[in-house]
Each structure stands twice: as structure tokens, then as C-alpha cells.
C-alpha positions as CSV (number, residue, x, y, z in Angstrom):
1,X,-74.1,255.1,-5.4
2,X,-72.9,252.8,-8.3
3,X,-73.8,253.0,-11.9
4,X,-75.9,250.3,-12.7
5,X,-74.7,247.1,-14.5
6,X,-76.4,247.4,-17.4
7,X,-75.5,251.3,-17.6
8,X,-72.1,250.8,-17.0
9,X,-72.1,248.0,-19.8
10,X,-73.1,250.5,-22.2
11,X,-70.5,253.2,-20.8
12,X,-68.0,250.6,-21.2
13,X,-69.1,249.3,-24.7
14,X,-69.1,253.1,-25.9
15,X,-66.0,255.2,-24.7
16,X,-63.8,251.8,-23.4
17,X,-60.4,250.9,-24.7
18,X,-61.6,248.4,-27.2
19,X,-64.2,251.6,-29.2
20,X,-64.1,253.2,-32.0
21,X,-64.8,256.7,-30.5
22,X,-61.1,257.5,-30.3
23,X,-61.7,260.3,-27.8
24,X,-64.6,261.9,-30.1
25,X,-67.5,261.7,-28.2
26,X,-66.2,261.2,-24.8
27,X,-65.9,265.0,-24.4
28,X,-69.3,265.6,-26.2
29,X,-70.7,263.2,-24.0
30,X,-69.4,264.3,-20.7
31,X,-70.7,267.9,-21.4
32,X,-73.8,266.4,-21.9
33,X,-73.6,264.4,-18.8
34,X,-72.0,267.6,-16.5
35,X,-69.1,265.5,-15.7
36,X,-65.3,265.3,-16.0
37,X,-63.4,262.6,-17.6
38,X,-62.5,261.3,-14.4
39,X,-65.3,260.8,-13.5
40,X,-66.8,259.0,-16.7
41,X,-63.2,256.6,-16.0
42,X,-64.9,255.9,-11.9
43,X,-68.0,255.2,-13.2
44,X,-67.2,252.6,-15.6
45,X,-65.1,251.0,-13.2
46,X,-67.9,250.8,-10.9
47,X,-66.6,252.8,-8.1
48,X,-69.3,254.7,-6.1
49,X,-70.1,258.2,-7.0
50,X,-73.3,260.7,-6.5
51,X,-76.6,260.1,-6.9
52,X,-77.2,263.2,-8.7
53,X,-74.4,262.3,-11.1
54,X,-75.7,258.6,-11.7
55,X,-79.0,260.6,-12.7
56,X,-77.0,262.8,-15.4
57,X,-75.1,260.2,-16.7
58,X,-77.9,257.9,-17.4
59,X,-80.2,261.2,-19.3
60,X,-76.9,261.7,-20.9
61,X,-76.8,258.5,-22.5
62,X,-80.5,258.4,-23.3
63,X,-79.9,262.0,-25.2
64,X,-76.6,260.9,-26.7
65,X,-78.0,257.9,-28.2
66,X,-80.7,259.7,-29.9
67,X,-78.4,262.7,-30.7
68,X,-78.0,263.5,-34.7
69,X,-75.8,266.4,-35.8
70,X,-77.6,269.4,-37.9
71,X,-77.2,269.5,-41.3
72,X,-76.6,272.6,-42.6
73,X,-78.3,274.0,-45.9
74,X,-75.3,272.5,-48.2
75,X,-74.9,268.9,-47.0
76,X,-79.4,269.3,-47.7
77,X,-79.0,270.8,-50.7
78,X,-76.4,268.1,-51.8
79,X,-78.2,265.0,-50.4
80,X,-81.7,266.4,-52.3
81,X,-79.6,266.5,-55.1
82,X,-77.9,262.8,-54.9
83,X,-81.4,261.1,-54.3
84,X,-82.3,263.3,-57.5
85,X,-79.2,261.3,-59.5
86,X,-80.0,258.3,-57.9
87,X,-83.9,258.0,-58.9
């Protein structure tokens, strides 16, 4: 089964040559997605793969765009106390 084009779009758009991720995310994202790197590179060139793995990838990429890192209790405290300065 192929990604499909609009999927692959995105794949393509976030961890292709031309991103900004510089290798970042693409790890973060294929442990997310229960997928090797290989793989992620055969499914944005459109080559056929699983079912099951077209199903991961595309939760993957719903959880990885709504993904935001925890902030721990310093980077809180420090933002409370910039809004403070800034008000």
C-alpha cells in the first residue's frame, strides 16, 4: 500500500532535503511512527509498504504535529517571571 499524496506531501515538506529539521526530528518522529529511517526514505518516495505501517505513520504525524516538549519547573519559573518584566 502507498502513502497517500497528501501524506506524503507533508512527509516530504517536513524531513525532505530542502527542511529545516536537519536530522532533529526525523529520529523522534520515526520512534513515534515504529519505523526505521529507511523506511520513512520509501515512503516519501512513494514506494509501496504495509498497511499497518501507512496507519502508524499517518497517527504519527497527527501526534507529532500537536507534540510540545515539557517544560520543566525553571524554563516556568523564568517565563512567569519575564511576562512579570514585561507587564
Amino acid at each position: 500500500m502507498q502513502l497517500p499524496e497528501d501524506i506524503r506531501q507533508k512527509l516530504n515538506h517536513r524531513f525532505g532535503a530542502m527542511s529545516h529539521d536537519k536530522g532533529k526530528g526525523i529520529m523522534f518522529f520515526c520512534k513515534l511512527a515504529d519505523i526505521s529511517t529507511a523506511t520513512l526514505a520509501r515512503l516519501r518516495e512513494g514506494k509501496e509498504v504495509k498497511e499497518s505501517t501507512v496507519e502508524r505513520v499517518v497517527d504519527a504525524l497527527e501526534m507529532y504535529d500537536n507534540y510540545e516538549p515539557a517544560k520543566t519547573e525553571r524554563q516556568i519559573m523564568l517565563t512567569n517571571r519575564l511576562q512579570t518584566m514585561l507587564a
